[in-house]
MDTraj code that builds the backbone (N, CA, C; nanometers):
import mdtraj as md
import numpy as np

residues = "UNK UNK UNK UNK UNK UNK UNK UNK UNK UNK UNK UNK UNK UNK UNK UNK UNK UNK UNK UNK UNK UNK UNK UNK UNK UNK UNK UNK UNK UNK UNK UNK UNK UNK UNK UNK UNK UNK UNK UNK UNK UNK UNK UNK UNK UNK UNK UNK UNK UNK UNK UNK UNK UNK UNK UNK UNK UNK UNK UNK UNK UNK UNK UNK UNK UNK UNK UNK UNK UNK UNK UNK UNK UNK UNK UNK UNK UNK UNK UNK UNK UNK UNK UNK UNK UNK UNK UNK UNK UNK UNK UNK UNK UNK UNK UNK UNK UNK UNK UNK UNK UNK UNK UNK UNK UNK UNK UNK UNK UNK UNK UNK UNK UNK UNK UNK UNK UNK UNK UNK UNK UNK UNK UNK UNK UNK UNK UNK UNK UNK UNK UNK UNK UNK UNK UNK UNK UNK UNK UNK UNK UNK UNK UNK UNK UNK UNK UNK UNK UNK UNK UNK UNK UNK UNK UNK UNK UNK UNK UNK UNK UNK UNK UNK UNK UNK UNK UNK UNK UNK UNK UNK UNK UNK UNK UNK UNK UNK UNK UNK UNK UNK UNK UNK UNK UNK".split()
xyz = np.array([
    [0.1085, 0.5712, 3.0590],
    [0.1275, 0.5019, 2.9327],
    [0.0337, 0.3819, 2.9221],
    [0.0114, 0.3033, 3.0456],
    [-0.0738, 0.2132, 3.0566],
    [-0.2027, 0.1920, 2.9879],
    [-0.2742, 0.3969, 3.0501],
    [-0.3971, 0.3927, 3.0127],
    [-0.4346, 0.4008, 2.8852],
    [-0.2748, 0.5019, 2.8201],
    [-0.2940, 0.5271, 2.6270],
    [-0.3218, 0.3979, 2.6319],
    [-0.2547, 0.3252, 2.6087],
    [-0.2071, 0.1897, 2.5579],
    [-0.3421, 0.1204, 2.5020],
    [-0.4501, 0.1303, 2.6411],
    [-0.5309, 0.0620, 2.6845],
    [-0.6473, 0.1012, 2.5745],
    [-0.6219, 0.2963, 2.5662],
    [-0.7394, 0.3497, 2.5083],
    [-0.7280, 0.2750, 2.3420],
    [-0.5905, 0.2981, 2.3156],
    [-0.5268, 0.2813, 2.1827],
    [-0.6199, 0.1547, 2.1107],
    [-0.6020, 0.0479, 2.2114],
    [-0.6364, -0.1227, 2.1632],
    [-0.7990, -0.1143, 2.1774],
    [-0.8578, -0.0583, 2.2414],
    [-0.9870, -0.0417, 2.2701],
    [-1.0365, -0.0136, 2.1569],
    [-1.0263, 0.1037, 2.0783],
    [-1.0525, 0.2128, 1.9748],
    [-1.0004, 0.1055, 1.8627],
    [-0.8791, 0.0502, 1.8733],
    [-0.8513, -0.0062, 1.7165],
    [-0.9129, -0.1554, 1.7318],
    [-0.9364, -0.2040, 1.8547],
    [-1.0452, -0.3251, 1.8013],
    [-1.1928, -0.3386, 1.7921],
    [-1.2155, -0.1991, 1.8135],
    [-1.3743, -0.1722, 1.7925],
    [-1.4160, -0.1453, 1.6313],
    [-1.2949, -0.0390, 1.5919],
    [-1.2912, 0.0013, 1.5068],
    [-1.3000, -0.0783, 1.3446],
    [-1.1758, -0.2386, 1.3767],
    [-1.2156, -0.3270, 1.2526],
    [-1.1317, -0.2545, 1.1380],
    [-1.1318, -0.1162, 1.1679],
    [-1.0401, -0.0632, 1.0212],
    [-0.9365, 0.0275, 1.0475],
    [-0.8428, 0.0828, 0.9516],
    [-0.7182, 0.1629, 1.0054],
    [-0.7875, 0.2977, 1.0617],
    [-0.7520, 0.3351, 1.1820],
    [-0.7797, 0.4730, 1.2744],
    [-0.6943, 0.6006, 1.2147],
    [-0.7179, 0.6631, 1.2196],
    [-0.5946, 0.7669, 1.1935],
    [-0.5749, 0.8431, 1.2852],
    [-0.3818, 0.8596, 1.2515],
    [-0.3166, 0.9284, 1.4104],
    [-0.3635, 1.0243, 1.4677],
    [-0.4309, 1.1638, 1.4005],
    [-0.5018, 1.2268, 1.4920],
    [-0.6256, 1.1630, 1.4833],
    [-0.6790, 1.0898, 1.4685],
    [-0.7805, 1.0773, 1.5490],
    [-0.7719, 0.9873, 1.6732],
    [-0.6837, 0.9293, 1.7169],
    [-0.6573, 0.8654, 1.7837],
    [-0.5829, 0.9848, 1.9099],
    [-0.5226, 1.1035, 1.8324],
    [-0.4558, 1.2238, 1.9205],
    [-0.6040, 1.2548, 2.0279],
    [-0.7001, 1.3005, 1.8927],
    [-0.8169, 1.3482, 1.9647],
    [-0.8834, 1.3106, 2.0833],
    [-0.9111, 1.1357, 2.0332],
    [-0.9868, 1.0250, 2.1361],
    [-0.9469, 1.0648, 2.2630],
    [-0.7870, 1.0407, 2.2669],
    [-0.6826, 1.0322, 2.3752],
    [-0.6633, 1.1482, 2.4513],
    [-0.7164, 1.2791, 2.3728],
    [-0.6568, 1.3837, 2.4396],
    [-0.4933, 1.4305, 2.4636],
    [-0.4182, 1.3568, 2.3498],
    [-0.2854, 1.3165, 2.3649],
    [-0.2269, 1.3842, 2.2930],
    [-0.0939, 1.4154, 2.2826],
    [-0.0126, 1.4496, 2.1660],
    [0.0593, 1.3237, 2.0813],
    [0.0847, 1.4394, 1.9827],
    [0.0917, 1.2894, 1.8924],
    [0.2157, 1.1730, 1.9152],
    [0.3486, 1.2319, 1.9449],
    [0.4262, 1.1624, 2.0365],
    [0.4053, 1.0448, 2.0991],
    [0.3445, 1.1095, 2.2089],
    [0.2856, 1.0151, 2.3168],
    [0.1790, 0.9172, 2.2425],
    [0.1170, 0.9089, 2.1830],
    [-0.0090, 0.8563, 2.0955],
    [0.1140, 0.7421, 2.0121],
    [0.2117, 0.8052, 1.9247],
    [0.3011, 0.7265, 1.8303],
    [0.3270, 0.6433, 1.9574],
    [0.4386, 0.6004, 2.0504],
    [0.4871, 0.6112, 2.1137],
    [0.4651, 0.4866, 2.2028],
    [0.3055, 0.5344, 2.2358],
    [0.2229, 0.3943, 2.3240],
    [0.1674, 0.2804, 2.1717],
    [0.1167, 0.3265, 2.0899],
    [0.0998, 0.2338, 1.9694],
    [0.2596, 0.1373, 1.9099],
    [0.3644, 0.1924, 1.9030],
    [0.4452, 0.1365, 1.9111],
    [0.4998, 0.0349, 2.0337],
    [0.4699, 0.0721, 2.1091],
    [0.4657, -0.0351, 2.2208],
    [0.4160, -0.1316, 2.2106],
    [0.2854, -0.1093, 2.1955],
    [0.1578, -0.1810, 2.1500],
    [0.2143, -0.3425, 2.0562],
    [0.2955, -0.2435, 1.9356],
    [0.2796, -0.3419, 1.8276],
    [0.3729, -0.3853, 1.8692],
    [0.5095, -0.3952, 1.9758],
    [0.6254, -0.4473, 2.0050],
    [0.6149, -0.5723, 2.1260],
    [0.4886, -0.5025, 2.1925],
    [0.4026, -0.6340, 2.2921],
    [0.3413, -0.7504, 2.2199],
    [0.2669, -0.6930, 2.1586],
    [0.2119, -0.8082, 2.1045],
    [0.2952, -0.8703, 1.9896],
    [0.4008, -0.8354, 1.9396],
    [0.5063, -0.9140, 1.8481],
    [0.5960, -1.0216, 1.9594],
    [0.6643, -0.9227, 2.0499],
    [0.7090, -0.9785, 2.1276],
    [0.6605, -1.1105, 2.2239],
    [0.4975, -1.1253, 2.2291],
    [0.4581, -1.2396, 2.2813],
    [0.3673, -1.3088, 2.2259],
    [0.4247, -1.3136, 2.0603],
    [0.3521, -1.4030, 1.9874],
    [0.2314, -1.4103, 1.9701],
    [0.1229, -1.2981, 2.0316],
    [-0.0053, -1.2692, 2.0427],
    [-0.0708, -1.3165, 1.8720],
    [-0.1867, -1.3777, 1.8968],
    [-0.2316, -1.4332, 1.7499],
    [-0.2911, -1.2925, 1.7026],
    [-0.3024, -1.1137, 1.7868],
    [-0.3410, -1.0584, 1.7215],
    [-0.2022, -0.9263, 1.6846],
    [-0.2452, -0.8155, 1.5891],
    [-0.1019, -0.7651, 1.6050],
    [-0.1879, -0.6581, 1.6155],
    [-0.0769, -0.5232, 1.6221],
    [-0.1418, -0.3846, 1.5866],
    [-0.0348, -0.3423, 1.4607],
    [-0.0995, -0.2919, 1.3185],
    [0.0167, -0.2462, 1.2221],
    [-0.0010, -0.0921, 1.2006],
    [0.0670, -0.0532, 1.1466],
    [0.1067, 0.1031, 1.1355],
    [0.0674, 0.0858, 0.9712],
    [-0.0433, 0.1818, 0.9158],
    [-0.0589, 0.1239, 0.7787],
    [-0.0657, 0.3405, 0.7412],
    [0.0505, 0.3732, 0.6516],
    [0.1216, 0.5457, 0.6750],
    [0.0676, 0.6394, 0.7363],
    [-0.0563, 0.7101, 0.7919],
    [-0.0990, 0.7692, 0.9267],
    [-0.2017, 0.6977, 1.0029],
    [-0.2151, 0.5382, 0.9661],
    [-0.2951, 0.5366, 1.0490],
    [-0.2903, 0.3409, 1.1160],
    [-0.3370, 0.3477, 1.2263],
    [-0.2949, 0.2129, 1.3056],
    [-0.4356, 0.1166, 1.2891],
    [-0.4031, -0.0332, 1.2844],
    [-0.4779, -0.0944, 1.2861],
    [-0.4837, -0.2277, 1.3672],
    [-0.5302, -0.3007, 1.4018],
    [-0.5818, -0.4083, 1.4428],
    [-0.6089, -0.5232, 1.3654],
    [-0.5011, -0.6448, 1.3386],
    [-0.5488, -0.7239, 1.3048],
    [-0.5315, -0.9041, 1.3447],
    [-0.5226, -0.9562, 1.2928],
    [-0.4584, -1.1382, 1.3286],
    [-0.3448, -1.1166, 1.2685],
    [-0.2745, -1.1951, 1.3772],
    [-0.1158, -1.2554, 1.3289],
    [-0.1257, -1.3083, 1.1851],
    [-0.0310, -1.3091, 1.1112],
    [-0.0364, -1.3668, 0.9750],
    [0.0195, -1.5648, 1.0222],
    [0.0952, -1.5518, 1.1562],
    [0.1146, -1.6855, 1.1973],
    [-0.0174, -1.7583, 1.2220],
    [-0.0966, -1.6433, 1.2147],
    [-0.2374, -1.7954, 1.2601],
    [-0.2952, -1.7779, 1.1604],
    [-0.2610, -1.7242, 1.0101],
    [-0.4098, -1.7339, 0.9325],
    [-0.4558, -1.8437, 0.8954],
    [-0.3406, -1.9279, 0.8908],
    [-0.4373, -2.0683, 0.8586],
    [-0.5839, -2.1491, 0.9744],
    [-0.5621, -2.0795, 1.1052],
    [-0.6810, -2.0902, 1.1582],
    [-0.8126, -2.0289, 1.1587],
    [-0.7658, -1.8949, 1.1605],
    [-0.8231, -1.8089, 1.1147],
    [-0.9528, -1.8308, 0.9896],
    [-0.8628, -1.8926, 0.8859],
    [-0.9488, -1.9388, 0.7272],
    [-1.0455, -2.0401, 0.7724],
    [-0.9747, -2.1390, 0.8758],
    [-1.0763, -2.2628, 0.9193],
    [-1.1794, -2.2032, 0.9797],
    [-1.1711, -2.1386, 1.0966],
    [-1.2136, -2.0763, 1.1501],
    [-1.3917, -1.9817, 1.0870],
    [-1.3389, -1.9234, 0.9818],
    [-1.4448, -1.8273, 0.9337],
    [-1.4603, -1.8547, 0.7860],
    [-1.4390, -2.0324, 0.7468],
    [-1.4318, -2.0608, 0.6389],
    [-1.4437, -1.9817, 0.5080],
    [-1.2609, -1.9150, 0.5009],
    [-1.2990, -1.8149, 0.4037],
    [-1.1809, -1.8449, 0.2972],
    [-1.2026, -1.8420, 0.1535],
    [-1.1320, -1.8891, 0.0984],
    [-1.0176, -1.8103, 0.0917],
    [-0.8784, -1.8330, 0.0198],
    [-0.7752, -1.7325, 0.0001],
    [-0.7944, -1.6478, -0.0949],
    [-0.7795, -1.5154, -0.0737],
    [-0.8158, -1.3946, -0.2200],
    [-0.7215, -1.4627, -0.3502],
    [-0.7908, -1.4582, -0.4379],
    [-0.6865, -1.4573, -0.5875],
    [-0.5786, -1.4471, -0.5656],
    [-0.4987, -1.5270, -0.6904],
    [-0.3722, -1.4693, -0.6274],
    [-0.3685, -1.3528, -0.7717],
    [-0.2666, -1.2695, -0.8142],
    [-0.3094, -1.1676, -0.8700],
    [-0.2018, -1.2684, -0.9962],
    [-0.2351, -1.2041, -1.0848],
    [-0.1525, -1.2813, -1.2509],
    [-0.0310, -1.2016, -1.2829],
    [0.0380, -1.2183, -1.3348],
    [0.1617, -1.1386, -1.3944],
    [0.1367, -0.9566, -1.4667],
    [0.0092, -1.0242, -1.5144],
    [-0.0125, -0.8682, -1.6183],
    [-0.0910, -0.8000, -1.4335],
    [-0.1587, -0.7956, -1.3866],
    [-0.1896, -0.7503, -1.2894],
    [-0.0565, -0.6850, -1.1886],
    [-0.0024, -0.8043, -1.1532],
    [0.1440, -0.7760, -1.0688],
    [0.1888, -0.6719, -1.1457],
    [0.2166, -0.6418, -1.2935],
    [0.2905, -0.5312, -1.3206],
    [0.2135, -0.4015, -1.3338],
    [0.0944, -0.4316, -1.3649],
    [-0.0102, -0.3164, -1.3169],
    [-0.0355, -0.2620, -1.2049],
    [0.0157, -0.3215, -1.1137],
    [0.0442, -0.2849, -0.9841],
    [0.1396, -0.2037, -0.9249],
    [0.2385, -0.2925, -0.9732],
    [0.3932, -0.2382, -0.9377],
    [0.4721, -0.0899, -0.9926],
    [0.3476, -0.0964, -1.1277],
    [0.4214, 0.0740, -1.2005],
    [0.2659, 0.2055, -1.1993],
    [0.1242, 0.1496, -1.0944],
    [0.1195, 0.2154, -1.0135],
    [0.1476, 0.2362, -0.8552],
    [0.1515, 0.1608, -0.8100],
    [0.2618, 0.1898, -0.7170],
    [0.3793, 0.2675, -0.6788],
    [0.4590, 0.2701, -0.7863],
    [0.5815, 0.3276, -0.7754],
    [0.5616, 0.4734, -0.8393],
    [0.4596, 0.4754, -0.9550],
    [0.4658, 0.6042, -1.0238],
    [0.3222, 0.6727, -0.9904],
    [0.2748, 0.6197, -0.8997],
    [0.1479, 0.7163, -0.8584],
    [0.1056, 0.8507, -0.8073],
    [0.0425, 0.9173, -0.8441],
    [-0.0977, 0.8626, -0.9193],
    [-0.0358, 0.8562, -1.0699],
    [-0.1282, 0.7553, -1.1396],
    [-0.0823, 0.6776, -1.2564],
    [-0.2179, 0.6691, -1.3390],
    [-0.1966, 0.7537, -1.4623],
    [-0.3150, 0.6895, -1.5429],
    [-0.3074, 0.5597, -1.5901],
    [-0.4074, 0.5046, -1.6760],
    [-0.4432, 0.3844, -1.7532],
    [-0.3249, 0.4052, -1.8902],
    [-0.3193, 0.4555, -1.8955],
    [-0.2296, 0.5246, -2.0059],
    [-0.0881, 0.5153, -2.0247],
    [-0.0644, 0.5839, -1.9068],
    [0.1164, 0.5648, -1.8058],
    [0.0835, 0.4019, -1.8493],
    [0.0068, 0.3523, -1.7408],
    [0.0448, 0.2014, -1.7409],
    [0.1087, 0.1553, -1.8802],
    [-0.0268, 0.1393, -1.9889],
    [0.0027, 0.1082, -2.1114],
    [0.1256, 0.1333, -2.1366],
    [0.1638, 0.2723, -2.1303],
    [0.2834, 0.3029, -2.2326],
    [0.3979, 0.2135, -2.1629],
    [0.4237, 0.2153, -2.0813],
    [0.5344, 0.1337, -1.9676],
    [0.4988, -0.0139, -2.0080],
    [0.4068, -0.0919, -2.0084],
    [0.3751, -0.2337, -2.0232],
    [0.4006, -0.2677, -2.1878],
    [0.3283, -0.1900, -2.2176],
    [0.3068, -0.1733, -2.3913],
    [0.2358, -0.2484, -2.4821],
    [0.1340, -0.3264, -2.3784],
    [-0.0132, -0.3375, -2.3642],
    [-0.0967, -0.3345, -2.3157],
    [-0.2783, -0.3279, -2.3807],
    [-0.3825, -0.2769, -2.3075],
    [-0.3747, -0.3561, -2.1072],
    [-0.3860, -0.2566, -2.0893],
    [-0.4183, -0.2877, -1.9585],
    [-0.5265, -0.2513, -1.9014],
    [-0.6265, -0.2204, -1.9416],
    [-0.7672, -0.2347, -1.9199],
    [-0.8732, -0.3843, -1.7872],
    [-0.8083, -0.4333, -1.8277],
    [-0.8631, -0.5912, -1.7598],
    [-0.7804, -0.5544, -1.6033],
    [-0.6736, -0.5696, -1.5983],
    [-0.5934, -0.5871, -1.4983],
    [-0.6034, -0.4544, -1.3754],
    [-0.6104, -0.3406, -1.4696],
    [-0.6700, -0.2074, -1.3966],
    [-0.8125, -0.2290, -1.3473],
    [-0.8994, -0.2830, -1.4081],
    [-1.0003, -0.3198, -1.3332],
    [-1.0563, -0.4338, -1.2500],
    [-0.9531, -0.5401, -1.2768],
    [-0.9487, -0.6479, -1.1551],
    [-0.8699, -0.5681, -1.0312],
    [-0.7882, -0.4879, -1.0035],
    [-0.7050, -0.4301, -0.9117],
    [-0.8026, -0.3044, -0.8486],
    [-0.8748, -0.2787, -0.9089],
    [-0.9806, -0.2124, -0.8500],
    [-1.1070, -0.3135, -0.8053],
    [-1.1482, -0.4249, -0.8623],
    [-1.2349, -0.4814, -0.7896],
    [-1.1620, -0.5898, -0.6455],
    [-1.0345, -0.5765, -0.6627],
    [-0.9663, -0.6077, -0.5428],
    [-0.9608, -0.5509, -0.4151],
    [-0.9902, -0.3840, -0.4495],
    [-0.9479, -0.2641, -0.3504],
    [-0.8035, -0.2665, -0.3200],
    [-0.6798, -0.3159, -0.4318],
    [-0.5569, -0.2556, -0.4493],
    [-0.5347, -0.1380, -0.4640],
    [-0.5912, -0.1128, -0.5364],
    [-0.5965, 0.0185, -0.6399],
    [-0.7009, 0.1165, -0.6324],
    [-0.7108, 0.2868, -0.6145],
    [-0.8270, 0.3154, -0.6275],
    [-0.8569, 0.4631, -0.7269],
    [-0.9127, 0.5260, -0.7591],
    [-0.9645, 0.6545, -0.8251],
    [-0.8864, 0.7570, -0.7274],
    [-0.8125, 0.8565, -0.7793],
    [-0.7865, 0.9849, -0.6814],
    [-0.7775, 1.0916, -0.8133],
    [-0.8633, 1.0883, -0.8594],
    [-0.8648, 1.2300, -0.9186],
    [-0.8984, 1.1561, -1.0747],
    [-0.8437, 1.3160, -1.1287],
    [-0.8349, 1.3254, -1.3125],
    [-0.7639, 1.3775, -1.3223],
    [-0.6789, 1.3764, -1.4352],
    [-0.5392, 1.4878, -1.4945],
    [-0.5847, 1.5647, -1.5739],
    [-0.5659, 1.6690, -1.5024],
    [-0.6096, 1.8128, -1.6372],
    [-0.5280, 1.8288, -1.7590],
    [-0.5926, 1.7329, -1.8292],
    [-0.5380, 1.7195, -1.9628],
    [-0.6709, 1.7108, -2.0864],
    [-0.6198, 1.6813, -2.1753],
    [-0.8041, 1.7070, -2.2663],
    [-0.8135, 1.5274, -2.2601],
    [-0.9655, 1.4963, -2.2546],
    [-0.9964, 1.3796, -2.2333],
    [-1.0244, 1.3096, -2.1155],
    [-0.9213, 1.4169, -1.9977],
    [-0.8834, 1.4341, -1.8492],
    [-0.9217, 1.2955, -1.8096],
    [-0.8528, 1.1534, -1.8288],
    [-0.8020, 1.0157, -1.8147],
    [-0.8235, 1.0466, -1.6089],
    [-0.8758, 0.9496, -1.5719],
    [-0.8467, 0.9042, -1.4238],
    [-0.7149, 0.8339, -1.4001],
    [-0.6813, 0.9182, -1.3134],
    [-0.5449, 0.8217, -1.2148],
    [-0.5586, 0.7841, -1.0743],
    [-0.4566, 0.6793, -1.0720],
    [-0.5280, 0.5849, -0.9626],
    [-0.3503, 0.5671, -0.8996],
    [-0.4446, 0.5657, -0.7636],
    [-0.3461, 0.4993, -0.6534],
    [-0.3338, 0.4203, -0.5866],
    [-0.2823, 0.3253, -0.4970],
    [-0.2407, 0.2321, -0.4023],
    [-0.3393, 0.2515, -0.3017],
    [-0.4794, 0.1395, -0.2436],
    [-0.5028, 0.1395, -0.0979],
    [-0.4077, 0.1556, -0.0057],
    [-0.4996, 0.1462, 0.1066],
    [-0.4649, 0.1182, 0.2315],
    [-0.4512, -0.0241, 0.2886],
    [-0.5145, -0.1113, 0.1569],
    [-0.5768, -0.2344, 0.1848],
    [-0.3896, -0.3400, 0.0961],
    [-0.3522, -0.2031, -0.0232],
    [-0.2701, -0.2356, -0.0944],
    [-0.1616, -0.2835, 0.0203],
    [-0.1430, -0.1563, 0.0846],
    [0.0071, -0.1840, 0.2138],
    [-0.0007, -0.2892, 0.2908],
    [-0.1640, -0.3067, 0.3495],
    [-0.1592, -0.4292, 0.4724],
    [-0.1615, -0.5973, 0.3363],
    [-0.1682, -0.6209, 0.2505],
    [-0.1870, -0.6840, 0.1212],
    [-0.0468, -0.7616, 0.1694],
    [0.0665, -0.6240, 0.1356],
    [0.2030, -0.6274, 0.1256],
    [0.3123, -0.6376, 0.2387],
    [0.2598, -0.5562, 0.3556],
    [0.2807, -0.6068, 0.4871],
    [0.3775, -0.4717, 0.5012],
    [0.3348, -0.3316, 0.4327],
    [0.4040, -0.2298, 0.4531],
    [0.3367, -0.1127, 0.5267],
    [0.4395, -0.0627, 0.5898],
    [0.3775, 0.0636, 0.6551],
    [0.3567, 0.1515, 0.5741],
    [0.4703, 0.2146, 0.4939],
    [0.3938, 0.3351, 0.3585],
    [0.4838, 0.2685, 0.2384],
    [0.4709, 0.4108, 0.1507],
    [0.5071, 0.3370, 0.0578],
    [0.5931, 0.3647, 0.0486],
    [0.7205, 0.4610, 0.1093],
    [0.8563, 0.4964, 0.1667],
    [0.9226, 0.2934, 0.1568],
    [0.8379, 0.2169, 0.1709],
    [0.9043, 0.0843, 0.2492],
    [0.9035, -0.0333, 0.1050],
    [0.8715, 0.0706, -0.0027],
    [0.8939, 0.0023, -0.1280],
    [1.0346, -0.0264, -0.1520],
    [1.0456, -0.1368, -0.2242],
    [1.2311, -0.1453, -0.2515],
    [1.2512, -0.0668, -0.3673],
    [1.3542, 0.0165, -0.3560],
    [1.4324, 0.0614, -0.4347],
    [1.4146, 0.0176, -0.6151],
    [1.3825, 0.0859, -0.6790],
    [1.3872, 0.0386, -0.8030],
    [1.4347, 0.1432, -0.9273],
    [1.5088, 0.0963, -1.0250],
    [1.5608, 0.2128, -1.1220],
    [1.4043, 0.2777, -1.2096],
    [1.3578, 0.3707, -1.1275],
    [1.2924, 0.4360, -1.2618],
    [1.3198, 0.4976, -1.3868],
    [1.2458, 0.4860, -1.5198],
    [1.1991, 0.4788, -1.6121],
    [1.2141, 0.6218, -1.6908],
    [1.2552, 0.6653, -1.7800],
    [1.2431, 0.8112, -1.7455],
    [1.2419, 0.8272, -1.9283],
    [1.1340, 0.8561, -1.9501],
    [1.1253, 0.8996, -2.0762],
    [1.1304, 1.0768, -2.1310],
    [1.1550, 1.1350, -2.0692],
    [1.1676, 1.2705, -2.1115],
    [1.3607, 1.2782, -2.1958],
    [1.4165, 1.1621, -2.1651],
    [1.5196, 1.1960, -2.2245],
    [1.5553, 1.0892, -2.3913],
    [1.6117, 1.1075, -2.4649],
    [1.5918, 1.0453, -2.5637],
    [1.7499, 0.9985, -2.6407],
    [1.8393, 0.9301, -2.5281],
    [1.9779, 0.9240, -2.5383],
    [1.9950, 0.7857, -2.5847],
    [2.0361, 0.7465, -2.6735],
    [2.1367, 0.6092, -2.7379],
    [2.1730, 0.5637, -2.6592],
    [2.1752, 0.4065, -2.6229],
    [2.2978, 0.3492, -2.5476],
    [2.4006, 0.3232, -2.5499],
    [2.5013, 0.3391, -2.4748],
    [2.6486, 0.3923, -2.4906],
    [2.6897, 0.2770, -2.6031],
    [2.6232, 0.1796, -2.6394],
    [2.7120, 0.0735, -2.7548],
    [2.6637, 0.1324, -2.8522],
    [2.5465, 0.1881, -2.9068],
    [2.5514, 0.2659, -3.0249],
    [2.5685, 0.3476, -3.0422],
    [2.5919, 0.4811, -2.9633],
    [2.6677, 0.5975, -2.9611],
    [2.8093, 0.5540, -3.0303],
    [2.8484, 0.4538, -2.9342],
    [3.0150, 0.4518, -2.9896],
    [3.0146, 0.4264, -3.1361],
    [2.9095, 0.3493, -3.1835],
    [2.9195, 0.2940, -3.3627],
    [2.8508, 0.3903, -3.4028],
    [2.7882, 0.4671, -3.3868],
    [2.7525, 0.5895, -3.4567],
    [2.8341, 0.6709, -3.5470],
    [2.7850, 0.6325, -3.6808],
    [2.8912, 0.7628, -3.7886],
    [2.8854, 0.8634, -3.7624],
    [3.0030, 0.9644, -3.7609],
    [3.0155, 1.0558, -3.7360],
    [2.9007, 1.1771, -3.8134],
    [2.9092, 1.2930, -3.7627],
    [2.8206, 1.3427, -3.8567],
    [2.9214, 1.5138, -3.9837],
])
top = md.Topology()
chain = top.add_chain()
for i, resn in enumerate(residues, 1):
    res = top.add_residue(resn, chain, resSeq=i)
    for name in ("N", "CA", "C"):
        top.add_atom(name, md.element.get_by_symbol(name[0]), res)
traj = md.Trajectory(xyz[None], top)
């Protein structure tokens, strides 16, 4: 376990970016188990002893980075300013692709129930957000999904680790129970 361990931290601090689990199977010659297994260790050592660096699980794939307890040295350090912080119309451009992804420009709109044009493209010049396709539809609109950059952003492993939220559901077209009840009969 020693030596995974060893190969594991080697590979993800050379690397600078998230590895993915088989490729890390491959490196190792490992199964994936054993591979999960020693990386979890990994990230439970270095939590466990306050290490200024961590290892995170970002949904198949592991990374290498600084404690969020030291970023303020860190910034001194490599004098780097703090990213934007993101605006309200952004935050919700976010949050309903996120949850409903892949998500056109469109979805967004209709859900916000204004242009969201600006905010879709600040979230892409962020690398929140990115292009995964077109919807075969006429006009065939791009939809976009959540980085990788989105989860470590947020401090999540996938997106399983989103909270719970009542979705939205427009295919049905029902009254709310206070005007149903005042509804004249027909």
């Amino acid at each position: 376990m020693d030596e995974l361990k060893r190969i594991i931290e080697a590979v993800l601090f050379a690397a600078g970016e998230p590895v993915e689990l088989e490729r890390l199977c491959k490196t190792a010659e490992r199964d994936r188990d054993e591979v999960e297994e020693a990386a979890r260790a990994l990230m439970d050592e270095y939590a466990f002893e306050r290490r200024g660096i961590r290892v995170v699980r970002l949904d198949n794939a592991y990374q290498m980075c600084s404690s969020g307890e030291m970023s303020s040295y860190v910034t001194k350090a490599l004098e780097t300013r703090k990213p934007p912080k993101l605006s309200a119309s952004q935050l919700e451009t976010l949050t309903i692709i996120a949850y409903y992804q892949p998500a056109t420009k469109a979805y967004v709109e209709q859900l916000r129930g204004v242009d969201s044009s600006y905010s879709v493209s600040a979230l892409l010049n962020k690398h929140l957000i990115e292009e995964c396709g077109r919807l075969n539809v006429p006009g065939r609109p791009i939809l976009y999904r959540t980085t990788p950059d989105f989860l470590r952003t947020f401090g999540l492993e996938g997106l399983e680790d989103l909270p719970e939220i009542e979705k939205m559901q427009f295919s049905k077209s029902e009254l709310p129970a206070e005007e149903k009840e005042g509804a004249p009969n027909e």
